[in-house]
C-alpha positions in Angstrom: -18.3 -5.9 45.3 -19.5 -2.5 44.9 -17.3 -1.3 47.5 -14.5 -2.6 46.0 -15.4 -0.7 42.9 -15.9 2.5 44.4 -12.2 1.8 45.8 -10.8 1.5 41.9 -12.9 4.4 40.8 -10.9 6.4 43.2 -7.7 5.3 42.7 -8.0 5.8 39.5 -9.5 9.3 39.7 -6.4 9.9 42.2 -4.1 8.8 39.8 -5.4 10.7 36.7 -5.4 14.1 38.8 -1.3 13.3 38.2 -1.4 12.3 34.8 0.3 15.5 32.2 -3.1 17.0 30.5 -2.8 18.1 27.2 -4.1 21.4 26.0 -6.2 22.4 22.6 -3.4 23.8 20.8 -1.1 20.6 21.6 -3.6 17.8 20.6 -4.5 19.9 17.2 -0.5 20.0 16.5 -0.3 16.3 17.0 -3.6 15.6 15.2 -2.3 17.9 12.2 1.5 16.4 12.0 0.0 12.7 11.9 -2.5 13.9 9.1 0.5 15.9 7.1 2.4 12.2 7.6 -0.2 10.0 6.5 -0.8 12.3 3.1 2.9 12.4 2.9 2.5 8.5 2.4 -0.4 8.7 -0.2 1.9 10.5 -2.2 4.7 8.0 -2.4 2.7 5.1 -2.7 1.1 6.4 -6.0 4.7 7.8 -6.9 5.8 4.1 -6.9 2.3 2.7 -8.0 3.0 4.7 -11.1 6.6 3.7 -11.5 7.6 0.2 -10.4 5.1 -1.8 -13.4 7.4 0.2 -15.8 10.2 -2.3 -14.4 8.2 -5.0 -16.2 9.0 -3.5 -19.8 12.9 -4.8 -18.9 11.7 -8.5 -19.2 11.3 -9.5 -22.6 8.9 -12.2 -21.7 6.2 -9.5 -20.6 7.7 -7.0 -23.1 6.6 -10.5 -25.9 3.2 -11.1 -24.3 2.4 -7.3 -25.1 2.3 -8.1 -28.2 -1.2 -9.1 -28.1 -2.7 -5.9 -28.5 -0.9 -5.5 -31.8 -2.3 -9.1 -33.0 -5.7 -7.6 -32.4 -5.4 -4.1 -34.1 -5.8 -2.6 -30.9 -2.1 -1.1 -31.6 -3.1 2.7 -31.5 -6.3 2.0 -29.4 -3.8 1.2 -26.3 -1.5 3.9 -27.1 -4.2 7.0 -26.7 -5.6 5.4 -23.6 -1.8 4.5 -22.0 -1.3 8.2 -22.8 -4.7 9.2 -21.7 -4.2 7.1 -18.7 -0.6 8.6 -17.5 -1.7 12.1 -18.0 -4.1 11.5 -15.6 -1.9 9.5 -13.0 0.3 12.3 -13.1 -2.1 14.8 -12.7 -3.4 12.9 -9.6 0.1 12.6 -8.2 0.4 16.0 -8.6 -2.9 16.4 -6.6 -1.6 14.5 -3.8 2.0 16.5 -3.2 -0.1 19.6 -3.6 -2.3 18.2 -0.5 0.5 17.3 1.3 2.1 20.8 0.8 -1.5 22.2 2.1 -1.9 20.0 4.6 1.9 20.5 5.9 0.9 24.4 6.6 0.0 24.5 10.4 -3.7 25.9 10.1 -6.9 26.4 12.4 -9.0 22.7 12.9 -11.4 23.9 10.5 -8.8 24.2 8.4 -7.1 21.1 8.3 -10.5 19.2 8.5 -11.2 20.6 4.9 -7.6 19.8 4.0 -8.2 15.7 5.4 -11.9 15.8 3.0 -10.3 16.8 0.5 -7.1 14.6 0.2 -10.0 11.8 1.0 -12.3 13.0 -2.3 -9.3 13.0 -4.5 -7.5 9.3 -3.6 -11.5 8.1 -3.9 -11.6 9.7 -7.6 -8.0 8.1 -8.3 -8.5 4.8 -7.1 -11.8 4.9 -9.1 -10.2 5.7 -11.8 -7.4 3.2 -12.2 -9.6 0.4 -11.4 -12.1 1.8 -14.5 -8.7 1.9 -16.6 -8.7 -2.1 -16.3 -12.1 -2.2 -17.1 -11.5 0.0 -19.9 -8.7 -2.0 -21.4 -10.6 -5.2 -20.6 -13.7 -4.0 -22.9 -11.1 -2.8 -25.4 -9.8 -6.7 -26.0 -12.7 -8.1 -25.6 -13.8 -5.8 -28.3 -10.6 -6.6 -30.6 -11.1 -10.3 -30.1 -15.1 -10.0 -31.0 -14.0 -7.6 -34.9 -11.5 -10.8 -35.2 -11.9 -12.2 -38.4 -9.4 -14.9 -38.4 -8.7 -15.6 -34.6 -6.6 -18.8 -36.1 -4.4 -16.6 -38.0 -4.1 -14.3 -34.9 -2.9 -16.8 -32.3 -1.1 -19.8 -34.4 -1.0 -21.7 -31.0 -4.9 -22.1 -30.9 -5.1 -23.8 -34.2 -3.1 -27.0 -32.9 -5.3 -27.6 -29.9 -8.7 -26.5 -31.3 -9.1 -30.0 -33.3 -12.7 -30.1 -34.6 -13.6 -26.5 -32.7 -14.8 -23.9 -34.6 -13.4 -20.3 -34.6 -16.4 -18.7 -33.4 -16.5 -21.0 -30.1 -13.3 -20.2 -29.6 -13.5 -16.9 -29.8 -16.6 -16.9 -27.5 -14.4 -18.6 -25.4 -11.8 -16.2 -25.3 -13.9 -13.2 -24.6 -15.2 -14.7 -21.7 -11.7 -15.6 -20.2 -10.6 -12.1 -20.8 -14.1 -10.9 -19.0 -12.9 -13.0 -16.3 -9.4 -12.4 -16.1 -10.5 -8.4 -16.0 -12.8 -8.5 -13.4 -10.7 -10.8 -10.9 -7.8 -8.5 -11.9 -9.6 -5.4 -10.9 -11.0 -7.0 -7.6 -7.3 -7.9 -6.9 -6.2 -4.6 -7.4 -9.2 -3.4 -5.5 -8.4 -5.5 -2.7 -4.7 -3.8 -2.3 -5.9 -0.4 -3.1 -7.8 -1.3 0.3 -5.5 -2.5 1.9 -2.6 0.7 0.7 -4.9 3.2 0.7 -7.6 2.9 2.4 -5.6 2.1 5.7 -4.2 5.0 5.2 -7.8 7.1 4.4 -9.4 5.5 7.8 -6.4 7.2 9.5 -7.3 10.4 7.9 -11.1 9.9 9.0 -10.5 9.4 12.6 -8.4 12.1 12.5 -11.1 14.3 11.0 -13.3 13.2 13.9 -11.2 14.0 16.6 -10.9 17.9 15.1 -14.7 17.4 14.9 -14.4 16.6 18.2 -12.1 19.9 19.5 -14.0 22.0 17.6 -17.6 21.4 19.2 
């Protein structure tokens, strides 16, 4: 048995004396075009994160159920965050072309490794953010629903099957649906934030380590 491992050892040895070696400068090239790809890729994803739910406004059934926020006053409260919210998109979508753009610059290992932890800091801090932005909006209705005073004059339909239900258990009842609904909507967007982008970040970390490696 151990002779017969020695035997594959060797064969193996002989064959990798024939296999092409590649040199410093041609592993950092391939390291740093698949890094300037992958960054390339953050950068459209949030491009279409950011546009394709717009598409939703050209239903009218989503464009009616929006309609909720102006039911419970929360009218101008949505319009400073939506535009506090895009500004910031944007400005994060303009952080990841202007990583890309760095990252696209052939530059030393050292380099680019600071390059790949930085594009990895700034998709952290936007992914953070849009999932506070839910929780943000969640708290908001909640909020609205709580400064209710007439929740039966607010939503017609709730009157018919409340029967003998007073408003204030309904409204209790309410806020806690709308917890719910938040939090399983932010853990579903969570989950394909992971699945998007942090595929795409693990890339960039075991591309960071293999410069680590080149550079020791």
């Amino acid at each position: 048995m151990i002779d017969e491992l020695e035997l594959l050892k060797k064969d193996w040895q002989s064959r990798e004396e024939h296999l092409p070696k590649l040199s410093f400068d041609q592993i950092h090239k391939m390291l740093w075009k698949k890094s300037s790809s992958i960054v390339r890729w953050i950068c459209i994803i949030s491009i279409l994160e950011f546009t394709l739910p717009h598409l939703l406004y050209l239903f009218p059934s989503f464009t009616k159920n929006m309609e909720i926020y102006d039911k419970l006053g929360l009218h101008d409260y949505i319009i400073g965050i939506s535009i506090f919210s895009y500004s910031v998109a944007l400005y994060f979508i303009f952080q990841f072309y202007r990583r890309y753009k760095e990252i696209s610059v052939l530059d030393s290992a050292k380099s680019l490794m600071q390059k790949i932890i930085r594009t990895r800091r700034t998709v952290k801090h936007y992914i953070i953010f849009s999932l506070s932005m839910i929780m943000v909006i969640v708290i908001f209705m909640i909020i609205g629903v709580y400064l209710n005073d007439d929740i039966f004059s607010t939503f017609t339909e709730l009157q018919k099957k409340a029967g003998t239900v007073s408003a204030e258990k309904i409204k209790v009842s309410l806020m806690v649906a709308i917890g719910i609904m938040g939090v399983v909507l932010t853990a579903l967007i969570g989950g394909i934030y992971f699945l998007l982008y942090g595929l795409l970040l693990r890339k960039l970390k075991k591309n960071y380590k293999e410069l680590k490696q080149l550079e020791v």
